[in-house]
N, CA and C atoms as a LAMMPS dump frame, in Angstrom:
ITEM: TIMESTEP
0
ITEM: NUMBER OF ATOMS
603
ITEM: BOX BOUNDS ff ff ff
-5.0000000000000000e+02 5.0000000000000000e+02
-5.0000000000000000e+02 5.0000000000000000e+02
-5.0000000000000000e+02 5.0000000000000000e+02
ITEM: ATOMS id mol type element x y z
1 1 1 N -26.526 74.312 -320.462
2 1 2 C -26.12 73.368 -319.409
3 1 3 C -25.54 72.094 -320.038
4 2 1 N -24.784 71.828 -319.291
5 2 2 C -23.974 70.62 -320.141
6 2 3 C -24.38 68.912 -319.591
7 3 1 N -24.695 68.233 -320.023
8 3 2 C -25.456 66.446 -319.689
9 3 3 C -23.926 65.777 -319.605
10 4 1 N -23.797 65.482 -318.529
11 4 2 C -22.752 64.474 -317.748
12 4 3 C -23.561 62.651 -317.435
13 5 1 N -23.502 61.76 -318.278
14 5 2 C -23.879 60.519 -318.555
15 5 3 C -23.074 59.75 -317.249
16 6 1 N -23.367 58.957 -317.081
17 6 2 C -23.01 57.932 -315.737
18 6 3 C -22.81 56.858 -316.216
19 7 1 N -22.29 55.707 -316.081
20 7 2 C -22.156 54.663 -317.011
21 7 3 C -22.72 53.381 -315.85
22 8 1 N -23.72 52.794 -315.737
23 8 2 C -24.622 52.006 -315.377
24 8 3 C -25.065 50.889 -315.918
25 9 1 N -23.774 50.21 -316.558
26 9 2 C -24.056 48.785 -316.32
27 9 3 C -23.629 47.737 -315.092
28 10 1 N -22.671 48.196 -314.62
29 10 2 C -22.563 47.88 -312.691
30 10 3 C -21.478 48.751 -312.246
31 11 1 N -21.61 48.137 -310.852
32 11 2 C -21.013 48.964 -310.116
33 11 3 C -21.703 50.637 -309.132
34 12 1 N -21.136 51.452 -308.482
35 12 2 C -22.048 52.125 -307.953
36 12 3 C -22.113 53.446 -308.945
37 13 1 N -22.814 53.604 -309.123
38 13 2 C -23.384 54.407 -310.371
39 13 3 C -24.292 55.601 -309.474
40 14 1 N -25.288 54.777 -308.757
41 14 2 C -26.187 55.992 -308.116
42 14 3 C -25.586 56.684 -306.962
43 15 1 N -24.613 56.367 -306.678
44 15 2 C -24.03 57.382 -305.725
45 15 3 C -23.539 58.759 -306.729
46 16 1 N -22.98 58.694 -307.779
47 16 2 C -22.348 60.148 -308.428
48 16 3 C -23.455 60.125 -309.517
49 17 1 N -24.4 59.624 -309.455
50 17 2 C -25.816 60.658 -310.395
51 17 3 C -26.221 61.589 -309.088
52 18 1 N -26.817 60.723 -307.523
53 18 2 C -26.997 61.756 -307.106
54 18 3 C -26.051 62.861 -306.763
55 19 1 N -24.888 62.612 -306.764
56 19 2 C -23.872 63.679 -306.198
57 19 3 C -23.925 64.896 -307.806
58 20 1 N -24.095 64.564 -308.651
59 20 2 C -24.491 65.636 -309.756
60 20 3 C -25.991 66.799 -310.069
61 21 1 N -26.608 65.254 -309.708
62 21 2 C -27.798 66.076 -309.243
63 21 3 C -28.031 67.503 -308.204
64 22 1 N -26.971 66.732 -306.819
65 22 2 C -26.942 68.001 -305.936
66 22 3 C -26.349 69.108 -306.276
67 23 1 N -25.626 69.055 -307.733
68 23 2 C -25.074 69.786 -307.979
69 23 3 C -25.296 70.751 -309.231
70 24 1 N -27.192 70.41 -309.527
71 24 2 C -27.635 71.102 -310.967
72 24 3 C -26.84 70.556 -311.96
73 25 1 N -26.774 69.595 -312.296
74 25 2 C -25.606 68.927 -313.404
75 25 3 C -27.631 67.915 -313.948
76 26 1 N -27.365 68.378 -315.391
77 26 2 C -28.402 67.82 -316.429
78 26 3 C -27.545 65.998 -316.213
79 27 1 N -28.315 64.921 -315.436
80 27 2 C -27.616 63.689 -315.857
81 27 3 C -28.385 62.691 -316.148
82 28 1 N -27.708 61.506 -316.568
83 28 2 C -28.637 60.801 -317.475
84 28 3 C -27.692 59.094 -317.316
85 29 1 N -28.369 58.257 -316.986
86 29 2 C -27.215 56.92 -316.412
87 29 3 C -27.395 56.617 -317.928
88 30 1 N -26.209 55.556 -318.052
89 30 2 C -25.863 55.536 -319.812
90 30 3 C -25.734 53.768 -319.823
91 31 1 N -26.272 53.131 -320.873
92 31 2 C -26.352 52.056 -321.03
93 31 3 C -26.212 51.431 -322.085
94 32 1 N -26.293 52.414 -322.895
95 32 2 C -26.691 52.064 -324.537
96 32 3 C -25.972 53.437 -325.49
97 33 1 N -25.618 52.928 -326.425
98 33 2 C -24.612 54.026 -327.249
99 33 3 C -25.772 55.292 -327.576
100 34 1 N -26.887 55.079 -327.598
101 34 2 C -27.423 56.421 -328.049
102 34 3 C -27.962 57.534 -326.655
103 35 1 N -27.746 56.616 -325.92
104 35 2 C -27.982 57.507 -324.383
105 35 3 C -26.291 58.156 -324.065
106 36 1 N -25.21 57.231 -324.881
107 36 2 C -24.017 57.928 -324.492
108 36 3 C -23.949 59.024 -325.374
109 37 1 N -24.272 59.121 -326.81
110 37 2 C -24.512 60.326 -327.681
111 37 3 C -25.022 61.334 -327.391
112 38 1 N -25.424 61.332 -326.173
113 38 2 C -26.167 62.639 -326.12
114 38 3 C -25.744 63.761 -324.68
115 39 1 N -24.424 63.037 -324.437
116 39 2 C -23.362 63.281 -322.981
117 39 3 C -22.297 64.168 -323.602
118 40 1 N -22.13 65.255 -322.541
119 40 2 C -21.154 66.228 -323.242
120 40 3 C -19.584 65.637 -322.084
121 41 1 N -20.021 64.946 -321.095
122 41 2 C -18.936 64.029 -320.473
123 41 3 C -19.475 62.457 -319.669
124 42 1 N -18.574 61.872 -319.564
125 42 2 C -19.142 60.576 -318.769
126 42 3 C -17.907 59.965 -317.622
127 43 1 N -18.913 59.253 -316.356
128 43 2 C -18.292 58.983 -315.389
129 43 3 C -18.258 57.363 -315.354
130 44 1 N -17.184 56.75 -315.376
131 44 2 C -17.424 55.516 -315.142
132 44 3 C -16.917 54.967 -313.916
133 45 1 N -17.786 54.243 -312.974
134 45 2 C -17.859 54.386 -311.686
135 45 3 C -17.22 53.383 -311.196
136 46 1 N -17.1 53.317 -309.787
137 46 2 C -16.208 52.077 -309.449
138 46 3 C -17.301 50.594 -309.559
139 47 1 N -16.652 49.509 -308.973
140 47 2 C -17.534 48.229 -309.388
141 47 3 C -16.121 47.491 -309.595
142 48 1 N -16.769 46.442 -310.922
143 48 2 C -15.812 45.425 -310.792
144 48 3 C -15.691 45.615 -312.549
145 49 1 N -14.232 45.903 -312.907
146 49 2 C -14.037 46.312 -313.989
147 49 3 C -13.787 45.321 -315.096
148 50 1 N -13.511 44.055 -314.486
149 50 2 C -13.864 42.93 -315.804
150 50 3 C -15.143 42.536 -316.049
151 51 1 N -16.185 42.947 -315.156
152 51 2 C -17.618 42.569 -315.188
153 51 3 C -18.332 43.557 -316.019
154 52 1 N -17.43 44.841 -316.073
155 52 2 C -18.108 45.566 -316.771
156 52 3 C -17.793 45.665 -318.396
157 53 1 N -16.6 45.464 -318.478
158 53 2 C -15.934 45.173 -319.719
159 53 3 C -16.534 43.847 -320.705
160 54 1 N -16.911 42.707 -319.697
161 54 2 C -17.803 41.543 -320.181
162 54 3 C -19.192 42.288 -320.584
163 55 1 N -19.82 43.203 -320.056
164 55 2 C -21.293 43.455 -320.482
165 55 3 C -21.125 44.383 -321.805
166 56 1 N -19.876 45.437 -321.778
167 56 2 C -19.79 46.182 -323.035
168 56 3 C -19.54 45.525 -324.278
169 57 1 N -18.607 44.452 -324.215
170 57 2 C -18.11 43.4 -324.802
171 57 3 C -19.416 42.744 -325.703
172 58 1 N -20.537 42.337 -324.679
173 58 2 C -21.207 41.245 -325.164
174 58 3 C -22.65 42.084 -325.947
175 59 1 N -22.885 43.715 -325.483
176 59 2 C -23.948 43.826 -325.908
177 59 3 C -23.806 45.379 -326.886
178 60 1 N -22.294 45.043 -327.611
179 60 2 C -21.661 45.831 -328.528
180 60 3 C -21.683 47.463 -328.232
181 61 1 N -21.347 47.405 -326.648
182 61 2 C -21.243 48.906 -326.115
183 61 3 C -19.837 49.236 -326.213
184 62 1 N -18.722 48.555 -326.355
185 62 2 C -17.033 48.791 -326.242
186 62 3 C -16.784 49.501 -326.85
187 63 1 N -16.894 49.441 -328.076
188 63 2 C -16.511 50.593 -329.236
189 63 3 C -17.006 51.974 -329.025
190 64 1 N -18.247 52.188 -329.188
191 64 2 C -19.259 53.569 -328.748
192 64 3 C -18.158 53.944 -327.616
193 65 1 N -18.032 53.047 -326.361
194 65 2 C -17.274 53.693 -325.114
195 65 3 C -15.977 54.021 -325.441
196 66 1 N -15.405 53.385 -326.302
197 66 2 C -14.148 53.653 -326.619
198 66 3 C -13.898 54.945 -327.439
199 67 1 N -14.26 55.204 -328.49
200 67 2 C -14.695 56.325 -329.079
201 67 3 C -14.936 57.702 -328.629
202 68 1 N -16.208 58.112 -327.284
203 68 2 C -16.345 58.325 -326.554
204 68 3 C -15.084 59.152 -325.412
205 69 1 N -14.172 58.239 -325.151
206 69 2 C -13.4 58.637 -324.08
207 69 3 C -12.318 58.994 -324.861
208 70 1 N -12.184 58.405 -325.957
209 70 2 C -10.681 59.8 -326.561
210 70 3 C -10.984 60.658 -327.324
211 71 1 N -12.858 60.776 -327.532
212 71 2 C -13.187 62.137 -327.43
213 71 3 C -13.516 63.401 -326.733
214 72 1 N -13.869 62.838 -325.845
215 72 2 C -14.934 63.358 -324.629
216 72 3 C -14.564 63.503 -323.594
217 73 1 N -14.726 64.472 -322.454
218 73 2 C -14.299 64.737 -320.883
219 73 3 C -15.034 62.791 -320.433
220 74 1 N -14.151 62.315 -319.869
221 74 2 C -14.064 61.086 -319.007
222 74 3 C -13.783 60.634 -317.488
223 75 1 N -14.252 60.728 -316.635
224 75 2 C -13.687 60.61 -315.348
225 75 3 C -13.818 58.691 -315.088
226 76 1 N -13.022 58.503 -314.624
227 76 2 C -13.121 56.874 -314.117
228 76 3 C -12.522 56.721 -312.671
229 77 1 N -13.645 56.544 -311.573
230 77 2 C -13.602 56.028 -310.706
231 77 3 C -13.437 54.968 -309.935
232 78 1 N -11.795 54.365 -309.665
233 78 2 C -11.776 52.67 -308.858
234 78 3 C -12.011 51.984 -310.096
235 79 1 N -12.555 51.363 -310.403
236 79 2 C -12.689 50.625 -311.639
237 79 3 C -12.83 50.9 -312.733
238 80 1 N -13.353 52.348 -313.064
239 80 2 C -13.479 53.313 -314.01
240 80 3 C -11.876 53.219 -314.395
241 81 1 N -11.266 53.481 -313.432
242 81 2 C -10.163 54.203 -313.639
243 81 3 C -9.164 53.109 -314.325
244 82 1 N -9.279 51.511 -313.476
245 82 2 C -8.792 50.721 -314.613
246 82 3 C -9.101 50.635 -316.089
247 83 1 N -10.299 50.96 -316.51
248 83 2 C -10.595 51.067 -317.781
249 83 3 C -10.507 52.025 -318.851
250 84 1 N -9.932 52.932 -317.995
251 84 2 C -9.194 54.142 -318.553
252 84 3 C -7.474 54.289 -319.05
253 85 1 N -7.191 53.011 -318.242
254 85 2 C -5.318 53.164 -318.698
255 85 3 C -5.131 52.151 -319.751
256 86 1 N -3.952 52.918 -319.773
257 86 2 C -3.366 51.87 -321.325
258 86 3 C -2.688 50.465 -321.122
259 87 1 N -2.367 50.433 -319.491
260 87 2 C -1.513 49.282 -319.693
261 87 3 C -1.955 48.259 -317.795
262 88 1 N -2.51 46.859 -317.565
263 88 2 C -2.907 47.046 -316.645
264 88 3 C -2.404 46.358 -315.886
265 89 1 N -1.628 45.946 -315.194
266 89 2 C -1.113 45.019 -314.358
267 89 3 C -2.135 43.725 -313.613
268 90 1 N -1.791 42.55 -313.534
269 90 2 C -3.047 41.924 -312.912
270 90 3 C -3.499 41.762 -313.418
271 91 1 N -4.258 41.406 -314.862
272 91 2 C -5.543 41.361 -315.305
273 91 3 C -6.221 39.828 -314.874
274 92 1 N -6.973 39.784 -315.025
275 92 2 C -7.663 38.091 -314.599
276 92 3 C -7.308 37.571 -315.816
277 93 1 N -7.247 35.785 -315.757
278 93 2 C -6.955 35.23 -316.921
279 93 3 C -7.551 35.501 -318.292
280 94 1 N -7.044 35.426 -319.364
281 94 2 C -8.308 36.029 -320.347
282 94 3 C -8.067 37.495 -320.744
283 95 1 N -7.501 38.48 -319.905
284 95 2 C -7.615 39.883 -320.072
285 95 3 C -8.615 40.685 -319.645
286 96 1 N -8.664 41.617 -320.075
287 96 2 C -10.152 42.268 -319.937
288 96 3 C -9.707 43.134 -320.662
289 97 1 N -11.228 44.23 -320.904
290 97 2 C -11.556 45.446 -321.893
291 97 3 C -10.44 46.623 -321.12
292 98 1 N -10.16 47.028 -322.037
293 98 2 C -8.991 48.289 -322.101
294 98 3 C -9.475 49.638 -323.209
295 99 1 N -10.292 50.284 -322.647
296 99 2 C -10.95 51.337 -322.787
297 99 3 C -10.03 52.49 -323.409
298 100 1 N -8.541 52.498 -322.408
299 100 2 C -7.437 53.483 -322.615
300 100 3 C -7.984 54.805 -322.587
301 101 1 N -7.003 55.823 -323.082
302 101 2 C -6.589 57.137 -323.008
303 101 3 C -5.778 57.226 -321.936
304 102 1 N -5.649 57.427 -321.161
305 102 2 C -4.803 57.781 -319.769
306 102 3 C -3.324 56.86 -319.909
307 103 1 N -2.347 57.67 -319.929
308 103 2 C -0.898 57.487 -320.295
309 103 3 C -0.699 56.848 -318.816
310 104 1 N -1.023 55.819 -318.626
311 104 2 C -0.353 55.122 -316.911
312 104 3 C -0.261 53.639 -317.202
313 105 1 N 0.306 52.914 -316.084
314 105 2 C 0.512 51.521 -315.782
315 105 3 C -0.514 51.453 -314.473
316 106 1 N -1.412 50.65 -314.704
317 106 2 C -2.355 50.582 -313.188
318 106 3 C -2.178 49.666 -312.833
319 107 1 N -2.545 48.449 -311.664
320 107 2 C -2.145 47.711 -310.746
321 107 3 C -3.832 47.456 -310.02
322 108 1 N -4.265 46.504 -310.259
323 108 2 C -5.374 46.065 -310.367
324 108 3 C -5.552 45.393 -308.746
325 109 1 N -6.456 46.176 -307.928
326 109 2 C -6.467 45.62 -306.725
327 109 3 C -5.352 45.487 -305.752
328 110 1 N -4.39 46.443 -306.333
329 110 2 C -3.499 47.06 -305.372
330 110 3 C -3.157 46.639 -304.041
331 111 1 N -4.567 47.22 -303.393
332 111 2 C -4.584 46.988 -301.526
333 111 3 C -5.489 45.984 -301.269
334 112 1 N -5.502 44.71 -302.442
335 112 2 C -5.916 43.903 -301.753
336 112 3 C -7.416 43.643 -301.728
337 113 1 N -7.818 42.692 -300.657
338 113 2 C -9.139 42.629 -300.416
339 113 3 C -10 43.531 -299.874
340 114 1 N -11.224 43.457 -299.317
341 114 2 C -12.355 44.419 -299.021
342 114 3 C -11.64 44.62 -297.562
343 115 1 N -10.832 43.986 -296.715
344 115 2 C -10.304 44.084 -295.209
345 115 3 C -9.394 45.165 -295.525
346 116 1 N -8.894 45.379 -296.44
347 116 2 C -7.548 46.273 -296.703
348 116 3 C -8.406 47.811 -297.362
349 117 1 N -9.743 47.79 -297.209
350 117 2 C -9.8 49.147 -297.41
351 117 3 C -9.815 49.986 -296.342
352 118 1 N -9.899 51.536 -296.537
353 118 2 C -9.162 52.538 -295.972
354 118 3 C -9.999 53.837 -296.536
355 119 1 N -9.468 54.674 -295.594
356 119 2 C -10.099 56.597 -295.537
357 119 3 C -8.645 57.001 -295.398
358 120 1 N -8.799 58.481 -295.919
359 120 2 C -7.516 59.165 -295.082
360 120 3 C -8.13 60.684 -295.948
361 121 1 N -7.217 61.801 -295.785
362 121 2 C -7.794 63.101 -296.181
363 121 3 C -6.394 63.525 -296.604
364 122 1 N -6.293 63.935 -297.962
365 122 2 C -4.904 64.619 -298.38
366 122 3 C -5.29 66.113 -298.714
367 123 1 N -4.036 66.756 -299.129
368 123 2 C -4.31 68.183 -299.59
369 123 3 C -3.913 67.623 -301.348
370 124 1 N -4.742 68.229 -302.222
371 124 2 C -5.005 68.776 -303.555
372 124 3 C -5.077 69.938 -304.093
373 125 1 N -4.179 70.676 -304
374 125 2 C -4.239 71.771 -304.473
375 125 3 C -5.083 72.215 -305.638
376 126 1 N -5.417 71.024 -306.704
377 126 2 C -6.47 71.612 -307.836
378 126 3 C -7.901 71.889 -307.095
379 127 1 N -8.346 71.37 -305.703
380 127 2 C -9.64 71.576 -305.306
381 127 3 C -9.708 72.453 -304.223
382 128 1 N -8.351 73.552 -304.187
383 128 2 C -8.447 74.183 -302.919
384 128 3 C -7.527 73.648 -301.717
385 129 1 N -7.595 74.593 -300.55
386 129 2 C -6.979 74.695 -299.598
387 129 3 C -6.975 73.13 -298.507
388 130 1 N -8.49 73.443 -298.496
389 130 2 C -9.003 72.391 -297.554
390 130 3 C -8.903 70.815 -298.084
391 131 1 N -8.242 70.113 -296.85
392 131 2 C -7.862 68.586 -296.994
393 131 3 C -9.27 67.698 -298.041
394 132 1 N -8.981 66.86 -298.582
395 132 2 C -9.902 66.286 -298.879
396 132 3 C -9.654 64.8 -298.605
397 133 1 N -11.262 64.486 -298.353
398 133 2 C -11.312 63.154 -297.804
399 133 3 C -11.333 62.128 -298.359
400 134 1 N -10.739 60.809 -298.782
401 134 2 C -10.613 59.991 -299.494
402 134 3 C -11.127 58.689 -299.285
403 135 1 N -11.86 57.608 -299.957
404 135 2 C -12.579 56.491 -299.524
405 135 3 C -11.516 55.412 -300.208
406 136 1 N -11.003 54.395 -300.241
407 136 2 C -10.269 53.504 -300.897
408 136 3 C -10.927 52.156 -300.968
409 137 1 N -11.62 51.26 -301.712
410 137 2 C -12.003 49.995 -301.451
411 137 3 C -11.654 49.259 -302.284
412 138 1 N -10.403 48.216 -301.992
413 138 2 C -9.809 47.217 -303.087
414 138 3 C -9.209 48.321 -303.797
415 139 1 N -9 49.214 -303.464
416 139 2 C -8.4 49.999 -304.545
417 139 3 C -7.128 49.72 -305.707
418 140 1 N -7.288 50.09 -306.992
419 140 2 C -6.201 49.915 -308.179
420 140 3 C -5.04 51.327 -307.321
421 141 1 N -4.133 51.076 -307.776
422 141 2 C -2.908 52.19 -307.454
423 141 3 C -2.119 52.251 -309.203
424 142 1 N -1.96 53.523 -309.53
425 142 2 C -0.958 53.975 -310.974
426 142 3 C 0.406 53.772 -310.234
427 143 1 N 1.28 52.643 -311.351
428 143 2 C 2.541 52.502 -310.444
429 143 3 C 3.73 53.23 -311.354
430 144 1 N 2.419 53.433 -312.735
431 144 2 C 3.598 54.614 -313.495
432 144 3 C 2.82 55.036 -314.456
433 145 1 N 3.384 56.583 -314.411
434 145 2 C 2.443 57.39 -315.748
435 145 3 C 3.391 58.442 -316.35
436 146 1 N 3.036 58.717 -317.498
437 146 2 C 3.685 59.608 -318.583
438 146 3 C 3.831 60.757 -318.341
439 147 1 N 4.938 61.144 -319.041
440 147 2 C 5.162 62.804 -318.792
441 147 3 C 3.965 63.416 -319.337
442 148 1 N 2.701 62.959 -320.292
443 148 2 C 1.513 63.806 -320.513
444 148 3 C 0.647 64.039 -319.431
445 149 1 N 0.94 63.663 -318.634
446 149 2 C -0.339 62.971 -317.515
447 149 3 C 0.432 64.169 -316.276
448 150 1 N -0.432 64.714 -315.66
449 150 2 C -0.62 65.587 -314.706
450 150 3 C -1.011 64.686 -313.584
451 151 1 N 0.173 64.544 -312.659
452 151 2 C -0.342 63.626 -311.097
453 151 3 C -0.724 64.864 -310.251
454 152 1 N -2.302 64.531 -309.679
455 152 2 C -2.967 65.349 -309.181
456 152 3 C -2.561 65.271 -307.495
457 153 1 N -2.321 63.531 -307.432
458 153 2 C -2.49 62.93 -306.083
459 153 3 C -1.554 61.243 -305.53
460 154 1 N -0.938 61.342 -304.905
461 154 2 C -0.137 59.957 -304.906
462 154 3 C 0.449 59.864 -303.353
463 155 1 N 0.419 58.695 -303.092
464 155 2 C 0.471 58.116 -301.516
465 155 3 C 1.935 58.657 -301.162
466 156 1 N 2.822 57.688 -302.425
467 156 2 C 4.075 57.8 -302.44
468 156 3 C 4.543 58.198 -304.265
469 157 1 N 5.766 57.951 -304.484
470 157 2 C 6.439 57.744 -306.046
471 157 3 C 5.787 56.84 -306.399
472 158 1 N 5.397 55.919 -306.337
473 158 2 C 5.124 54.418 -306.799
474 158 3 C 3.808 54.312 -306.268
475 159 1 N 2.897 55.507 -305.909
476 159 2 C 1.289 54.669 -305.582
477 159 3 C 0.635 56.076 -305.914
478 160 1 N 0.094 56.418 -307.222
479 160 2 C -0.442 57.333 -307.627
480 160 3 C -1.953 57.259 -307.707
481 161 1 N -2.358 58.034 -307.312
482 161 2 C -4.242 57.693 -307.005
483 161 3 C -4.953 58.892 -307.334
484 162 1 N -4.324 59.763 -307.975
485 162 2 C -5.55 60.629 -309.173
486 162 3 C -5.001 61.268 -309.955
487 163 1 N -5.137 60.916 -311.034
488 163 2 C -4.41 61.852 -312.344
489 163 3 C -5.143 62.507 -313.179
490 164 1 N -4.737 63.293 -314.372
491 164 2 C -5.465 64.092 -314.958
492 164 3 C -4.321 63.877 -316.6
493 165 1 N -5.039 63.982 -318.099
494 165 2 C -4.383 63.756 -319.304
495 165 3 C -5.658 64.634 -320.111
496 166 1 N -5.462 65.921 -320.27
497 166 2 C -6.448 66.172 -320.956
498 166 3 C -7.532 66.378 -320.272
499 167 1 N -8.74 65.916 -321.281
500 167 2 C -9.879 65.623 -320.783
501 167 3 C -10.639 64.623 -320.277
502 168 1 N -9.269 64.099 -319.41
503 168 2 C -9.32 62.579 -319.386
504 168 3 C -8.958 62.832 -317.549
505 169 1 N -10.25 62.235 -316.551
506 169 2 C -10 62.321 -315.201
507 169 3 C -9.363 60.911 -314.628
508 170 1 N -8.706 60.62 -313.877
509 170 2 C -8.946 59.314 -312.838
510 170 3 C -8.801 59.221 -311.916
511 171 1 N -9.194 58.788 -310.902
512 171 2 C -9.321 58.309 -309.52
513 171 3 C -9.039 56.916 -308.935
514 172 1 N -8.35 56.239 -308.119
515 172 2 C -8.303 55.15 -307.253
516 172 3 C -9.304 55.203 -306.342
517 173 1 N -9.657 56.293 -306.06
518 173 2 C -10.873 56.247 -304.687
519 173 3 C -11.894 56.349 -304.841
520 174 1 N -13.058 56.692 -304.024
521 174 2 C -14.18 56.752 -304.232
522 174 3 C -15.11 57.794 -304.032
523 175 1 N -14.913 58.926 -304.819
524 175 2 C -15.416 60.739 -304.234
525 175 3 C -16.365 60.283 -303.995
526 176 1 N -17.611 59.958 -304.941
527 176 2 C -18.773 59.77 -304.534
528 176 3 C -19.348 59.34 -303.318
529 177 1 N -18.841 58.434 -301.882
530 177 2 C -18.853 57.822 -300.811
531 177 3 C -18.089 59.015 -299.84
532 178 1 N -17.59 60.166 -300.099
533 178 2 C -17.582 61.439 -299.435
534 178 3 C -18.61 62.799 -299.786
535 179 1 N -18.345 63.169 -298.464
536 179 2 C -19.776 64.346 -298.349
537 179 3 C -19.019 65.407 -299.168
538 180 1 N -17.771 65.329 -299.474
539 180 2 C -16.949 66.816 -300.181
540 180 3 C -17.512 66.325 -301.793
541 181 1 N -18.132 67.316 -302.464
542 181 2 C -18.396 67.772 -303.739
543 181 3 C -17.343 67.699 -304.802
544 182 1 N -16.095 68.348 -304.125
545 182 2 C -15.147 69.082 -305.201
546 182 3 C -14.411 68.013 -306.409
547 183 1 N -14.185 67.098 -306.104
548 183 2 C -13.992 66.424 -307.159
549 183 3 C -15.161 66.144 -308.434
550 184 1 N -16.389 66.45 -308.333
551 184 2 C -17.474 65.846 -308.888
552 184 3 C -17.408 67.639 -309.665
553 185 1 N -17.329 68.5 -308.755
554 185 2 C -17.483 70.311 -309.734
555 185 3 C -16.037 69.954 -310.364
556 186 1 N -14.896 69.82 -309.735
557 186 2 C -13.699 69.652 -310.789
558 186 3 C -13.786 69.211 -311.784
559 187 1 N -14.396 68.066 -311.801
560 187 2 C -14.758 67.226 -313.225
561 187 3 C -16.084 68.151 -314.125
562 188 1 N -16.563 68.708 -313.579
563 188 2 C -17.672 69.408 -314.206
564 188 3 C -17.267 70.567 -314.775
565 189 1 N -16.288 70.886 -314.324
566 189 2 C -15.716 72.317 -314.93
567 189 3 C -14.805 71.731 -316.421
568 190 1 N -14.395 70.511 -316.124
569 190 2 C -13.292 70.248 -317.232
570 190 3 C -14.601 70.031 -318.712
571 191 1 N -16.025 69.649 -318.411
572 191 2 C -16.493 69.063 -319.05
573 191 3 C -16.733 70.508 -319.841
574 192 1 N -17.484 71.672 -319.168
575 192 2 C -17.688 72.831 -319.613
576 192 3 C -16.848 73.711 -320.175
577 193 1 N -14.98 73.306 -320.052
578 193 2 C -14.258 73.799 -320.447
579 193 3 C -14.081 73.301 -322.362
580 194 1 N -14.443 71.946 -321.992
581 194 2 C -14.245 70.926 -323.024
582 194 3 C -14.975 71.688 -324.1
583 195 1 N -16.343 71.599 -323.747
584 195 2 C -17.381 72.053 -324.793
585 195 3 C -17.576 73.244 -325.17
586 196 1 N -16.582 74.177 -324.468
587 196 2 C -16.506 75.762 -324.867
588 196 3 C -15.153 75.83 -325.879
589 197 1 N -14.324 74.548 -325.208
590 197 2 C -12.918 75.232 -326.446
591 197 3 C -13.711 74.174 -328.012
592 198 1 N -14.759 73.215 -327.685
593 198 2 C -14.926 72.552 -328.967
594 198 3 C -15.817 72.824 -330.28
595 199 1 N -16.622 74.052 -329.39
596 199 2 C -17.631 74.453 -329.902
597 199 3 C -17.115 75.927 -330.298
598 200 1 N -15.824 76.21 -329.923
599 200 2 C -14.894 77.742 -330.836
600 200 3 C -14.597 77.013 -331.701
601 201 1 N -13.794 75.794 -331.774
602 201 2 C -13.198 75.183 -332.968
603 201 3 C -14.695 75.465 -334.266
């Protein structure tokens, strides 16, 4: 069985431990580099992504995380997902932590304030037939990504909201705050795929 780590220094974290849990997934919230050592993938959840970048920053978790995600199956959720691209639009004065892997340009708070969030249900063909339902809050939008990068999901040309690079997931929305699973087994399959082609090597 493969240990999928949660990354729990803020932000909502216990919504996709339990959504793994419901799903027989071995998990373990991650705080500290030797609790991330022992994750065959990790989710970093939505929240507020310079707040989280300040705590990795200050209590020498950045590196371990960095390391980590251009090794390792990675999903980043809403704020996750800013900390997953290479290049970020918006940043607050100062900058913030840039985690990278994911070949995109993101756009930091996109839609705005907490009044400007939104639901809607698209079709995804990587999760099947059936529409899936989408949560948006303050959401980041990809306003450009690389020919490596597999767009899973996008409003329009210019507002991309789930991609895929590898073993590298991201999201603008918020699966975890929907009753549909499939994004949380999608990511679980990439992790089990991960550790079967790494463990032939």
């Amino acid at each position: 069985m493969v240990k999928i780590g949660v990354l729990a220094l803020q932000g909502a974290f216990i919504e996709h431990v339990e959504k793994l849990k419901s799903l027989g997934v071995d998990v373990i919230t991650v705080r500290k580099a030797n609790e991330l050592a022992q994750c065959d993938g990790l989710i970093i959840p939505g929240g507020e992504s310079t707040a989280m970048g300040i705590i990795a920053e200050r209590t020498g978790f950045a590196e371990p995380l960095r390391e980590f995600v251009h090794a390792k199956p990675t999903w980043g959720t809403c704020a996750g997902l800013i900390l997953l691209s290479d290049r970020i639009q918006h940043q607050k004065q100062g900058g913030q932590l840039v985690l990278g892997g994911l070949n995109v340009t993101v756009n930091r708070n996109y839609f705005g304030a907490q009044v400007d969030s939104f639901e809607n249900t698209f079709n995804v063909p990587q999760l099947g037939d059936k529409p899936v339902h989408a949560v948006f809050i303050r959401a980041p939008v990809i306003v450009e990504s690389g020919p490596d990068v597999e767009v899973l999901l996008k409003l329009s040309d210019h507002e991309i909201v789930a991609v895929r690079q590898k073993h590298l997931l991201g999201t603008a929305f918020h699966p975890e705050l929907s009753s549909d699973n499939r994004w949380h087994e999608y990511f679980v399959s990439i992790v089990k795929d991960h550790r079967t082609e790494t463990s032939a090597d």
